[in-house]
KOLVEX-392945 format. One record per residue (C-alpha): residue number from 1; residue in three letters; x, y, z. Coordinates in nm, 4 decimals. Example, Ala and Ser with C-alpha at 12.3 -4.5 7.8 and 13.67 -1.06 7.14 Angstrom:
{1,"ala",{1.2300,-0.4500,0.7800}}
{2,"ser",{1.3670,-0.1060,0.7140}}
***
This chain:
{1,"unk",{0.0000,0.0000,0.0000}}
{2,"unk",{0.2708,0.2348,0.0788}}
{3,"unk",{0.4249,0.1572,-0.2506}}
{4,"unk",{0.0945,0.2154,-0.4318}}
{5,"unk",{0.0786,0.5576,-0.2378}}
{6,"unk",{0.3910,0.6823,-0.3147}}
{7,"unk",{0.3316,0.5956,-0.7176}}
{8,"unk",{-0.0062,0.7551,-0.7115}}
{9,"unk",{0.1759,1.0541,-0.5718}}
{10,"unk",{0.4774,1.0705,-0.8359}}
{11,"unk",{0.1954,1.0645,-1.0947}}
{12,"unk",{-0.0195,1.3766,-0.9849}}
{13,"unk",{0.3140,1.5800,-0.9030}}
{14,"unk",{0.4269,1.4890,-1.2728}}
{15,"unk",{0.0448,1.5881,-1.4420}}
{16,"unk",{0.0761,1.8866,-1.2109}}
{17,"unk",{0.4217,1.9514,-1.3430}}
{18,"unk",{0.3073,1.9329,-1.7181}}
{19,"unk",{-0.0521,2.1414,-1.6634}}
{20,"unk",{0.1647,2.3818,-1.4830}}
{21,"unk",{0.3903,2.4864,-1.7898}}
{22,"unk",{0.0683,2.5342,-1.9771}}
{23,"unk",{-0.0566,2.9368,-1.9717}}
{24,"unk",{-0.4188,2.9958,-1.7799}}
{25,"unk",{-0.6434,3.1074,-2.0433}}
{26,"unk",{-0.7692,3.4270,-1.9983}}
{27,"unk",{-1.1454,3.4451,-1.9038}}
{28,"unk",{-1.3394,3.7765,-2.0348}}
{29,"unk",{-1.3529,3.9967,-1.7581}}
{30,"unk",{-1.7427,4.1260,-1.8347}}
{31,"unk",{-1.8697,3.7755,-1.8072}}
{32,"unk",{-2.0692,3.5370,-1.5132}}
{33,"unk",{-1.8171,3.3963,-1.3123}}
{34,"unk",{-2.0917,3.1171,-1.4643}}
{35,"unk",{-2.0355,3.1922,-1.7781}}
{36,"unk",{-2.0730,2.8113,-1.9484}}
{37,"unk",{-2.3454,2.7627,-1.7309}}
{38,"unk",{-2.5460,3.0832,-1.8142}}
{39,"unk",{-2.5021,3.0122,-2.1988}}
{40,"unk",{-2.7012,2.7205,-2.1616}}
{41,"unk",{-2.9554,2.7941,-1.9238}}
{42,"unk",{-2.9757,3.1224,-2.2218}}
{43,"unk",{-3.0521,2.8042,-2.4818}}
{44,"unk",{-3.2233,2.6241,-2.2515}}
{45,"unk",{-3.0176,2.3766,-2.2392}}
{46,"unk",{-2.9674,2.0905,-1.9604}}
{47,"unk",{-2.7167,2.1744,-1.6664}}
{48,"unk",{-2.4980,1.8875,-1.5822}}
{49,"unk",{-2.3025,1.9439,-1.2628}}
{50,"unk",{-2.0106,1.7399,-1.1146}}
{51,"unk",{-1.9552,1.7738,-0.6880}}
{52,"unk",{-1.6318,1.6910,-0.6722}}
{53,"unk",{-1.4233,1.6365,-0.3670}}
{54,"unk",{-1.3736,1.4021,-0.0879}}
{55,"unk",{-1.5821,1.2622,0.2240}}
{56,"unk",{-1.7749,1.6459,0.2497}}
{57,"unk",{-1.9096,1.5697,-0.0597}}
{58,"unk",{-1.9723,1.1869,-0.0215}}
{59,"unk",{-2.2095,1.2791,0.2390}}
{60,"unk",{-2.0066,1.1361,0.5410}}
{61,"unk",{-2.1641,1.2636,0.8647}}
{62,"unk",{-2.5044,1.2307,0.6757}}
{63,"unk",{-2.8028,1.0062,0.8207}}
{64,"unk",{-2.8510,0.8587,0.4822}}
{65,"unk",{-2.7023,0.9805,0.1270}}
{66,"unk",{-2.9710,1.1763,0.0349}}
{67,"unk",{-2.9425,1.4167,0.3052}}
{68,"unk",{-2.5556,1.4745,0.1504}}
{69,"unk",{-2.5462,1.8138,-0.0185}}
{70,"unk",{-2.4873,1.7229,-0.3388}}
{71,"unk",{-2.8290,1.5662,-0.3479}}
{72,"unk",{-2.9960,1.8671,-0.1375}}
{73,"unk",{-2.8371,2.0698,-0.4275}}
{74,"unk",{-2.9982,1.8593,-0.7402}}
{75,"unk",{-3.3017,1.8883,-0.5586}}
{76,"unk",{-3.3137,2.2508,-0.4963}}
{77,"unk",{-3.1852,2.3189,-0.8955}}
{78,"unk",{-3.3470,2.1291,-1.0395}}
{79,"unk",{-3.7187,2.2427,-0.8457}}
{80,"unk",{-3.6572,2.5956,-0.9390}}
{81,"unk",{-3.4181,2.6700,-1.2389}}
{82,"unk",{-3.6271,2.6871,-1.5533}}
{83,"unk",{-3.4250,2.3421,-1.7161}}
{84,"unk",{-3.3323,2.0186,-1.6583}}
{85,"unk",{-3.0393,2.0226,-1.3909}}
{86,"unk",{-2.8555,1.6779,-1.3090}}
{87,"unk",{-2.6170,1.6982,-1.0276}}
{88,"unk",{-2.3829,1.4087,-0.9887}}
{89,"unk",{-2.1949,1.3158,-0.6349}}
{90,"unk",{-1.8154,1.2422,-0.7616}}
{91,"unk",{-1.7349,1.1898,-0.3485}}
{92,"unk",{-1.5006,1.0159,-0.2269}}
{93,"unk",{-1.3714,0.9843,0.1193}}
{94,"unk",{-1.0447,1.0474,0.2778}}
{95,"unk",{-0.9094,1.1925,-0.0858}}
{96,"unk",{-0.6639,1.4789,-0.0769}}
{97,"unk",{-0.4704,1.6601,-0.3871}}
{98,"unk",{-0.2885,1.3537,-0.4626}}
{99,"unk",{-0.5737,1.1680,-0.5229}}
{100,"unk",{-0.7735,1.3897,-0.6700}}
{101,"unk",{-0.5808,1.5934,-0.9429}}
{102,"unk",{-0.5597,1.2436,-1.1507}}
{103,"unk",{-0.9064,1.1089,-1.0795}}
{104,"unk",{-1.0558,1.4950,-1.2281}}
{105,"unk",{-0.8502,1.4401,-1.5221}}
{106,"unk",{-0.9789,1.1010,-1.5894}}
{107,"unk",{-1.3021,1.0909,-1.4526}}
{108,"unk",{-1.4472,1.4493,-1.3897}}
{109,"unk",{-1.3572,1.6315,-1.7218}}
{110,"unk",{-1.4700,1.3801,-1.9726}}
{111,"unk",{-1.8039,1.3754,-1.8398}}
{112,"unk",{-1.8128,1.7469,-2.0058}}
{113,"unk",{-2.0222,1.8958,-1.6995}}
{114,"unk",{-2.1039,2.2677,-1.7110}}
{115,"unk",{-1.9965,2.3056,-1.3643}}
{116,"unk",{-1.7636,2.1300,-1.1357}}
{117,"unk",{-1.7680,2.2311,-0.7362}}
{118,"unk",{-1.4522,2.1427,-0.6469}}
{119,"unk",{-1.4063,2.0975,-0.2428}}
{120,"unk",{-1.0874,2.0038,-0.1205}}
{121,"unk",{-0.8151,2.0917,0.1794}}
{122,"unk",{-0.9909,1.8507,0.4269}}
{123,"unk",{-0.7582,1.5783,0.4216}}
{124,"unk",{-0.4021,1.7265,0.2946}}
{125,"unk",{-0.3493,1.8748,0.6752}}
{126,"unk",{-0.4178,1.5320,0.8392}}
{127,"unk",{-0.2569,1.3363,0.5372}}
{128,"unk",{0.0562,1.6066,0.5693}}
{129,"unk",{0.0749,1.7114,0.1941}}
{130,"unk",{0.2999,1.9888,0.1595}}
{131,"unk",{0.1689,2.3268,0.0755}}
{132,"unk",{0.2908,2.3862,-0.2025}}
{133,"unk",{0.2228,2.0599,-0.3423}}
{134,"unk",{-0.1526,2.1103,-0.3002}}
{135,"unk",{-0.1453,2.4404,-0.4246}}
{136,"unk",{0.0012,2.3215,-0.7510}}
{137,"unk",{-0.1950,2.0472,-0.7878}}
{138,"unk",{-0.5107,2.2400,-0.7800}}
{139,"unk",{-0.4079,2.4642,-0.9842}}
{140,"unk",{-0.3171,2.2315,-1.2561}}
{141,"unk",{-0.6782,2.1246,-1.1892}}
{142,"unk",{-0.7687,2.4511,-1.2384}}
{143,"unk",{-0.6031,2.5142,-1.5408}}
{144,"unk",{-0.7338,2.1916,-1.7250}}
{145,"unk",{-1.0828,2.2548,-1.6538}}
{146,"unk",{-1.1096,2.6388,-1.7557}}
{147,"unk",{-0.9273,2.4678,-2.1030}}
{148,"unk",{-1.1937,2.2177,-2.1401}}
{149,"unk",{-1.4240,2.5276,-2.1175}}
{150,"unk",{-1.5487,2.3796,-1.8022}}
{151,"unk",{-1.7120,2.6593,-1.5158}}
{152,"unk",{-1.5539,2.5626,-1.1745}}
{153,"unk",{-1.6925,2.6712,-0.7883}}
{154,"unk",{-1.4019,2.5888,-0.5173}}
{155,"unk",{-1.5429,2.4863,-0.1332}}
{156,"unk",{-1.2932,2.5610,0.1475}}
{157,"unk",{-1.2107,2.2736,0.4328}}
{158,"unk",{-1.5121,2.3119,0.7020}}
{159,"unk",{-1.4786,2.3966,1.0626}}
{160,"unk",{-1.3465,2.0774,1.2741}}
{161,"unk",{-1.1889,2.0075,1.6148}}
{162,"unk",{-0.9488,1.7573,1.4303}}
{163,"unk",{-0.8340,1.9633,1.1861}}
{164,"unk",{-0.7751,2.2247,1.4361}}
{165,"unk",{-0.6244,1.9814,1.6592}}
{166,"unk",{-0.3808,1.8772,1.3425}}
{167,"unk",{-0.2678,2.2135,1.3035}}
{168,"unk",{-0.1726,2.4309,1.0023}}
{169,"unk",{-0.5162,2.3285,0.8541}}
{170,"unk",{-0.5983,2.7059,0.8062}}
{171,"unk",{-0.3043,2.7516,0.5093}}
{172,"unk",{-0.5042,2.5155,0.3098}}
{173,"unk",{-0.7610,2.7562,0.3542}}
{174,"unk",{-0.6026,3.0440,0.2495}}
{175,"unk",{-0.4353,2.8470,-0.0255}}
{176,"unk",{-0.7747,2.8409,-0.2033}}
{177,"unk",{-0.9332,3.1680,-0.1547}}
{178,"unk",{-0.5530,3.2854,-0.3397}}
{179,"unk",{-0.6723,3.0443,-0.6252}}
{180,"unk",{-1.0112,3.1827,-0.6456}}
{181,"unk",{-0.8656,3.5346,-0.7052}}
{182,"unk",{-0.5832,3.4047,-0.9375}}
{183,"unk",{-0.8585,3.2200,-1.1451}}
{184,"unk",{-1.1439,3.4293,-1.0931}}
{185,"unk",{-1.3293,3.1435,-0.9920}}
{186,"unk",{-1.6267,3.1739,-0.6684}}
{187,"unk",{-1.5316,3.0016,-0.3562}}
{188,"unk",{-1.7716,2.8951,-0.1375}}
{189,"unk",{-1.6691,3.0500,0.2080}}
{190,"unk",{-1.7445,2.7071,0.4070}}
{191,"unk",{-1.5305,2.7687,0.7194}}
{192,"unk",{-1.6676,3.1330,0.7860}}
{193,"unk",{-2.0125,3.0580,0.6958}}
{194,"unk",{-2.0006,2.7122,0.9506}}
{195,"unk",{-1.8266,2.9626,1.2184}}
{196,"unk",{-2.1221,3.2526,1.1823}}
{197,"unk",{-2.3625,2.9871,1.2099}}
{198,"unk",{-2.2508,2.8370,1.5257}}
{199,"unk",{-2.1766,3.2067,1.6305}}
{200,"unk",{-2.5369,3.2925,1.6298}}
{201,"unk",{-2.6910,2.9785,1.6916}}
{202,"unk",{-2.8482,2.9544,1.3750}}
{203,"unk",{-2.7884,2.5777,1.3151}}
{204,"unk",{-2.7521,2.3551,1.7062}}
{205,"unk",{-2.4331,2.2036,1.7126}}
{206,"unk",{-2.5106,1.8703,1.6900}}
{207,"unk",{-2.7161,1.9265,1.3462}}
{208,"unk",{-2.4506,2.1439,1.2134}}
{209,"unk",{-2.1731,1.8751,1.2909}}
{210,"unk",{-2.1303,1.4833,1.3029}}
{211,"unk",{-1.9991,1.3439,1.6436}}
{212,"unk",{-1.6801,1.2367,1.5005}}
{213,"unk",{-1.5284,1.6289,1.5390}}
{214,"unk",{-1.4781,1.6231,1.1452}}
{215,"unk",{-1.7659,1.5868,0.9192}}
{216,"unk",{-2.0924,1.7418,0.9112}}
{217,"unk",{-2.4406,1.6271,0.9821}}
{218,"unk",{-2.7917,1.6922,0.8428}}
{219,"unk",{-2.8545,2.0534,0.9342}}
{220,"unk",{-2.5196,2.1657,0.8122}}
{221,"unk",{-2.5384,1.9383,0.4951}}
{222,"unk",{-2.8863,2.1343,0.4369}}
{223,"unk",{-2.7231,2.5053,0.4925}}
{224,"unk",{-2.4093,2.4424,0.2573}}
{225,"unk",{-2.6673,2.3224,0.0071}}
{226,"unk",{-2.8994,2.6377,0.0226}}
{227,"unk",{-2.5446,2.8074,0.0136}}
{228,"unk",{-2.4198,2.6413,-0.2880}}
{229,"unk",{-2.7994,2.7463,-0.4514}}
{230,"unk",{-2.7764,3.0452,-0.4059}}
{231,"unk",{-2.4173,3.0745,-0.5359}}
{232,"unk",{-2.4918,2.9519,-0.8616}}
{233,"unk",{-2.7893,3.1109,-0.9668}}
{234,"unk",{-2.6411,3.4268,-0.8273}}
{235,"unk",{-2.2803,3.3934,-1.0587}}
{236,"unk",{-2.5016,3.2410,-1.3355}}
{237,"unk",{-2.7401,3.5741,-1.3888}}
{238,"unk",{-2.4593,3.8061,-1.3315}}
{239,"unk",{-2.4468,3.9649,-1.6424}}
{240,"unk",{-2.6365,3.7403,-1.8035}}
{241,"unk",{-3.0013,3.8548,-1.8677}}
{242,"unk",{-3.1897,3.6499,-1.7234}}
{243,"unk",{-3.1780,3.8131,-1.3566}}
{244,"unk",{-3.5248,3.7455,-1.3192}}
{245,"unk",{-3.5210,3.3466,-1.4054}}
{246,"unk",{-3.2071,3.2158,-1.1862}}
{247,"unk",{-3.3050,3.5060,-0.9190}}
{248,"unk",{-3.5931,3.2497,-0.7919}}
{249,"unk",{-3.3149,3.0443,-0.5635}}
{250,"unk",{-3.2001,3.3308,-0.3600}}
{251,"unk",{-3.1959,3.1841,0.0088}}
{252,"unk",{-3.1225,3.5284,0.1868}}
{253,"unk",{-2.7886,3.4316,0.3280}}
{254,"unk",{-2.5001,3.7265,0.3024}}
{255,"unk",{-2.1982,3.5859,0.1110}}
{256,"unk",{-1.8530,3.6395,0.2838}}
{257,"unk",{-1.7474,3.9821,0.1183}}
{258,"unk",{-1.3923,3.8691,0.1147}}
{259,"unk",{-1.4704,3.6130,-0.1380}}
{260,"unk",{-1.6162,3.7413,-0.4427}}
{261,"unk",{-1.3968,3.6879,-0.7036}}
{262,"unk",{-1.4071,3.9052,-0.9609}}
***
């Protein structure tokens, strides 16, 4: 195993490597930060969305898989956004950058979604990739999805007392929201918005997070899904036209100002 795990990692430094002498294409400054996805909701075309990530994603934490957020999310799209919206759950658990840069490569990008929601920087701290090795490798990521003409969404690491207890969890953090601004992508603020919640007692603590002191439960599953919502239609009608048609999935909740990428 610790053979296999030291090839797998060779491989995704050496795809990072490549991606990473390869020039980020420039993305028009006037446009959605949706911009693939509000061309086809324009044509009324089907939305096909990949969650990607690790055990967030999966739904670990959950009482059953359809209370994951992925799922919420399908549900809530596809209710209210005026076409057919498919959102597939690429989870996997206990997956860091290692793991993941190949399996989006292979897996995520031929699937030619309109939207991938990349969250990652869970495991990395508690799995002890370096830094810099995660920020390249997502960044390779990031580069071969905006050249696949592929519209990406990045989810920071959540709140947890054992990734606070593994320390150095919060550069992983930071890592991304640099990304988002270097790529212009949206990030979905996951550790402030967990922290205001418990702040204000908005979600109890034991609905907001699983017992284990890493994943989430229900209630917090069903907040980072209204979240997401409103995310996407909100970058999908900005500057798109059709203000009044993706509007319909605004859930009220402020967005961290410190995110918007512009």
């Amino acid at each position: 195993m610790v053979m296999l795990r030291k090839v797998r990692r060779g491989a995704g430094a050496a795809i990072g490597a490549l991606l990473l002498a390869i020039a980020i294409p420039a993305a028009r400054a006037d446009a959605p930060a949706l911009r693939h996805c509000a061309a086809r909701l324009a044509r009324g075309r089907q939305l096909l969305i990949v969650a990607f990530g690790s055990s967030s994603t999966e739904g670990i934490g959950a009482s059953d898989p359809g209370h994951a957020y992925p799922q919420r999310l399908g549900r809530l799209l596809a209710a209210r956004l005026p076409v057919r919206v498919v959102v597939r759950n690429e989870g996997i658990g206990g997956q860091d950058a290692d793991d993941m840069l190949p399996r989006l490569l292979r897996q995520v990008i031929p699937q030619h979604p309109a939207l991938v929601i990349w969250q990652t920087g869970s495991n990395d701290p508690l799995r002890h990739v370096p830094v810099r090795r995660f920020i390249a490798e997502t960044r390779a990521g990031l580069v071969a999805l905006r050249r696949a003409g592929i519209d990406t969404m990045l989810m920071e690491p959540q709140v947890s007392r054992v990734l606070h207890q593994a320390g150095g969890s919060l550069a992983y953090r930071d890592a991304l929201r640099a990304l988002g601004r270097e790529f212009g992508v949206p990030v979905i603020p996951r550790y402030e918005l967990m922290r205001r919640w418990l702040a204000a007692g908005t979600i109890p603590a034991a609905s907001l997070l699983a017992p284990d002191g890493l994943h989430m439960a229900d209630g917090g599953y069903a907040a980072l899904a209204r979240e997401v919502a409103r995310e996407i239609t909100q970058d999908i009608g900005a500057g798109s036209g059709r203000g009044g048609a993706v509007a319909v999935l605004a859930e009220g909740s402020a967005r961290h100002p410190q995110q918007r990428s512009k």
